[in-house]
C-alpha positions, 0 to 999 in steps of 0.5 A: 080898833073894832069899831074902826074897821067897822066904820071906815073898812079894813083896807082904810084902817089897819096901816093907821094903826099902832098903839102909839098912833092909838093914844094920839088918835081922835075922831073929829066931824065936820064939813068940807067942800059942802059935804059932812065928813068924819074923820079918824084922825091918827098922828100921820094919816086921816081916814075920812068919810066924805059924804059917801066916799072914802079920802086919806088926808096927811095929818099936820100937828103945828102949834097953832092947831091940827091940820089935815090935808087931801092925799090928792095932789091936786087940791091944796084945801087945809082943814083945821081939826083941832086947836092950840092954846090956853083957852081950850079953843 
């Protein structure tokens, strides 16, 4: 959790944060709209670093993977963050 608070901020991390959210959290980094982003990702919520900015993505967990989605009602961009299924993909 320190760590957290280090990297994104204490106004970004601390509603994220329970011990069940801890045990389903990962870290997940890759790029959107052309711009690097890593994300911690918790069960309801993702805290993102978008280039130098901060976003909060609502998290959706379906069984064909992990998905985040912009709090920003104006963009409807779905990124896939995790995958579903036998081979580990």
């Amino acid at each position: 959790m320190r760590y957290t608070i280090a990297e994104y901020g204490e106004k970004y991390a601390e509603p994220l944060i329970s011990e069940y959210a801890l045990r389903r959290a990962f870290w997940w980094d890759g790029e959107w709209r052309g711009k690097p982003m890593s994300c911690f990702v918790t069960e309801k919520k993702a805290v993102c670093k978008v280039g130098d900015k901060m976003a909060t993505f609502y998290v959706f967990d379906t069984p064909y993977g992990v998905y985040l989605r912009p709090e920003i009602k104006l963009v409807d961009d779905w990124i896939k963050v995790a995958h579903r299924g036998d081979d580990g993909s």
